[in-house]
N, C-alpha and C positions, 0 to 999 in steps of 0.2 A: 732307635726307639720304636718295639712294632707298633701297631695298631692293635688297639681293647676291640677284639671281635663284636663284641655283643651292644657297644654301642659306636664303633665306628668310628672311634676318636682315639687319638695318640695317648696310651699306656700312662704317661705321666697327668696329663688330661684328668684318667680319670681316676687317678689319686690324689687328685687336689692340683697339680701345677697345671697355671693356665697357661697352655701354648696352643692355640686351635691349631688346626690342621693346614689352613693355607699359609701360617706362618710358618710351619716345619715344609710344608714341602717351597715353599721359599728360599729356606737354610737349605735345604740340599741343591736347591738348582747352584745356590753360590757357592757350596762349597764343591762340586762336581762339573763344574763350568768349564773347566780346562783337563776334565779326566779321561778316561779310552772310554768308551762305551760298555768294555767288559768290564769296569769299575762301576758305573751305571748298573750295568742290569747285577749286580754283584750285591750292590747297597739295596737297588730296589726288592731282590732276596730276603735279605736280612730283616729290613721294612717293615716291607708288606708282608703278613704270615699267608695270607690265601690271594694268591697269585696268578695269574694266566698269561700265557700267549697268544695275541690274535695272530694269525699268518693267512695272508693269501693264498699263499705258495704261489706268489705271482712273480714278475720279471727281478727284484731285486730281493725276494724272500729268504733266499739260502743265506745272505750275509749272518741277519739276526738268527737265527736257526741255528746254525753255526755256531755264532756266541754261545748262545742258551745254550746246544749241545754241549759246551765247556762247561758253564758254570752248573747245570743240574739238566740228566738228561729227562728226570722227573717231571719237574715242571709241567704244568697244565698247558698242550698247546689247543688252542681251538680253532679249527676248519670249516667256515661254512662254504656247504655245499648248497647253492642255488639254484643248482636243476637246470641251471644252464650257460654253465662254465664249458670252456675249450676242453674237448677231450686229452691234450696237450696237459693242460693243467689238472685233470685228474691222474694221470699218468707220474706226472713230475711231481704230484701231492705225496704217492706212493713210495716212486723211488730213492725220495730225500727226507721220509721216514724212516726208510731202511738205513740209507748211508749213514744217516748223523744217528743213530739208534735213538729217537727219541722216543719213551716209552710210555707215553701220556698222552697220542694224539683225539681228540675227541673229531667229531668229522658232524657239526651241524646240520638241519634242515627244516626248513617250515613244515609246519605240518598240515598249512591251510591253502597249498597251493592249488590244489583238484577244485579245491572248490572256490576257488576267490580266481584262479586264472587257467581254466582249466586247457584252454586251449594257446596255452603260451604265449598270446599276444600283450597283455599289461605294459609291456616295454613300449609296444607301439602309442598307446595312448595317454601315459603317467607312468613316466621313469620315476619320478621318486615313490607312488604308491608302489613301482614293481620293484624298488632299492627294500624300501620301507617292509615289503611282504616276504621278500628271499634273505635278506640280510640282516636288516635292524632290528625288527623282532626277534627272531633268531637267535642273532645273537646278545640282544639287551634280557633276553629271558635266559641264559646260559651264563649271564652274568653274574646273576642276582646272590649266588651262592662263591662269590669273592670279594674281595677288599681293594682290588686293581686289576690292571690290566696292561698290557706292554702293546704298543704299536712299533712298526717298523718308518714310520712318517720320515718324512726331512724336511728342512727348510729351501732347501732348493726346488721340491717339486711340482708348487706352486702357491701365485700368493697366500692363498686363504694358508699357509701353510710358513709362511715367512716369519713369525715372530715366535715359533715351536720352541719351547725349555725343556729340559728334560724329564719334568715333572711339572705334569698340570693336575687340579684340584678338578673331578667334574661335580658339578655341586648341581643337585638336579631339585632341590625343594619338594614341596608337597610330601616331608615326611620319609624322603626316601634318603635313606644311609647317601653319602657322597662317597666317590669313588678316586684314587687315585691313577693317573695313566702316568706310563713313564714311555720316552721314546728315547730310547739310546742312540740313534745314530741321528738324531736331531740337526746336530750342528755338521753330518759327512756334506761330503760335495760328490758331483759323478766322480772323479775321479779315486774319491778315496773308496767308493763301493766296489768299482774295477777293479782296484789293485788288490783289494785285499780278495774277488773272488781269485786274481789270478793266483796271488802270492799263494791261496789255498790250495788251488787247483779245485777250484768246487763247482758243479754242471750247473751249465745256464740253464733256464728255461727256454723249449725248441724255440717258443715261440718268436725269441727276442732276436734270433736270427734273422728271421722274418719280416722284420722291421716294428714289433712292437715292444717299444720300451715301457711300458705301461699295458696291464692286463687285468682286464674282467672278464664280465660274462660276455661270449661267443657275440651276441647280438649288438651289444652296446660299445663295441672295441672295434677301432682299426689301425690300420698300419699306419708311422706316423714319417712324413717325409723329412728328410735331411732339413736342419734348422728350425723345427717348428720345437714346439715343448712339449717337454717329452709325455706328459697328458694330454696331448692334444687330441688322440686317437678315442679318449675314453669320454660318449657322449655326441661326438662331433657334431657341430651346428649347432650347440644349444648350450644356455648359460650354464648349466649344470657342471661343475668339474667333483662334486664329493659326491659320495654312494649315500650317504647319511648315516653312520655308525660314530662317525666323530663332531654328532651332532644331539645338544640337549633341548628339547622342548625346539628344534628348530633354528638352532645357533650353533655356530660353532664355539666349541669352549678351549677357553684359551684363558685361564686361572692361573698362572703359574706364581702366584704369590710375591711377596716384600722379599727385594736380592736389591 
C-alpha cells in the first residue's frame, strides 16, 4: 500500500479507509519480523514511492549497500560529506560506488560551514551544534523531497539503539509531513554483518583494521580497545554516543507502531 505523496498518508487513507500510518507501519514490523533484510528493504521499495539511502560509508556500510545494490541500484543513496571525515572514508566512499554500481549517489554538504566554523574548531566547543551544522541540517534539508529513508542502525550497537523495529514512524509535528525509516538489518548481531561481508567477499573499510569499529568524522573518532563497545571510540569521555540525524525535536524516535 504506497503512500498518497501529496498528503503523506497511506493510499487507502486517502480514499476513505481509515488506517493511519503508525498502524500500517505496525503491520509491517509484524508481518517482517522474522524476514532477511533483503525482504525488508524489498517491501520498503514497494511502500514507500520516494525513497533514500543514508550511508556513511562507514565500518559496516558496504553490508546494506550491498543489499540495495540487489534490489534497485537506482535507489536514492545520500552521503554527507562533513568537511571532516577520514580521508580513508572518502576514498572507500568512491570505491564502493564503483564496485556495487550504484547509480544514484548524491554526496551532501553544509553550506554554512565558512561561516558558522570557519576555522574547524566547533567540535572542540559543542559537538552537537558541530553534529547539528555538518550533518543534521544537511541532511534533514536533502530530506525534505522523500517519504522515507533507510538506515543501516542495529540493536546491538548501543542502548539508545536496543528496542530498533524495522519500521519506525518519525512524526515530527508542527505541520511537517512524517516520515517513515526502515532499518533492515535491525535485528543482525556482529556476527551475522561479518559473515555475510565474508560470504560476499566485500572490502572493509581501511580503517577498521586499525581498530576502529565505528567511524566518523577524523576529530571525534578513536580507536576502540579489545572488549569495550564497539561505539565507544565515537565521542570519547562524553555522554554523547548519537550524531543527531536519528533524532526529532531532540529525541530519539522510536515509533514503531501497534505489533
Amino acid at each position: 500500500m504506497p503512500l498518497d505523496r501529496d498528503r503523506h498518508v497511506p493510499a487507502a487513507q486517502a480514499s476513505g479507509a481509515a488506517q493511519p500510518a503508525l498502524d500500517r507501519v505496525g503491520a509491517l514490523n509484524a508481518e517482517l519480523r522474522h524476514h532477511s533484510a533483503t525482504d525488508v528493504l524489498r517491501r520498503a521499495v514497494e511502500e514507500i514511492p520516494h525513497l533514500a539511502l543514508v550511508s556513511s560509508f562507514g565500518a559496516e556500510s558496504v553490508v546494506l549497500l550491498h543489499l540495495a545494490s540487489m534490489v534497485n541500484r537506482d535507489l536514492p543513496v545520500l552521503f554527507i560529506d562533513t568537511e571532516l571525515l577520514f580521508t580513508e572514508t572518502l576514498v572507500y566512499q568512491q570505491e564502493l560506488t564503483e564496485r556495487l554500481g550504484l547509480r544514484n549517489v548524491t554526496i551532501l554538504r553544509s553550506g554554512n560551514i565558512r561561516a558558522v566554523d570557519p576555522d574547524n574548531t566547533l567540535h572542540q566547543r559543542d559537538t552537537d551544534a558541530c553534529c547539528n551544522l555538518r550533518k543534521t541540517v544537511p541532511l534533514q534539508t536533502a530530506l525534505r523531497g522523500f517519504d522515507g529513508w533507510i538506515s543501516g542502525r542495529k540493536r546491538f550497537q548501543s542502548g539508545t539503539r536496543a528496542a530498533l523495529e524495522h519500521f519506525e514512524l518519525e512524526q515530527r509535528g508542527n505541520g511537517v509531513p512524517d516520515r517513515i525509516k526502515v532499518n533492515p538489518l535491525a535485528y543482525w548481531d556482529p556476527a551475522d554483518v561479518q559473515t555475510y561481508m565474508t560470504e560476499n567477499r566485500l572490502p572493509r573499510h581501511p580503517l577498521v583494521a586499525q581498530g576502529y569499529p565505528s567511524i566518523g568524522c577524523a576529530p571525534c573518532t578513536s580507536p576502540v580497545k579489545p572488549g569495550e563497545d564497539p561505539r565507544a571510540g565515537r565521542w570519547r569521555d562524553s555522554e554523547k554516543d548519537e550524531c543527531g540525524i536519528h533524532f526529532v525535536d531532540g529525541k530519539m524516535v522510536r515509533t514503531g507502531g501497534k505489533t
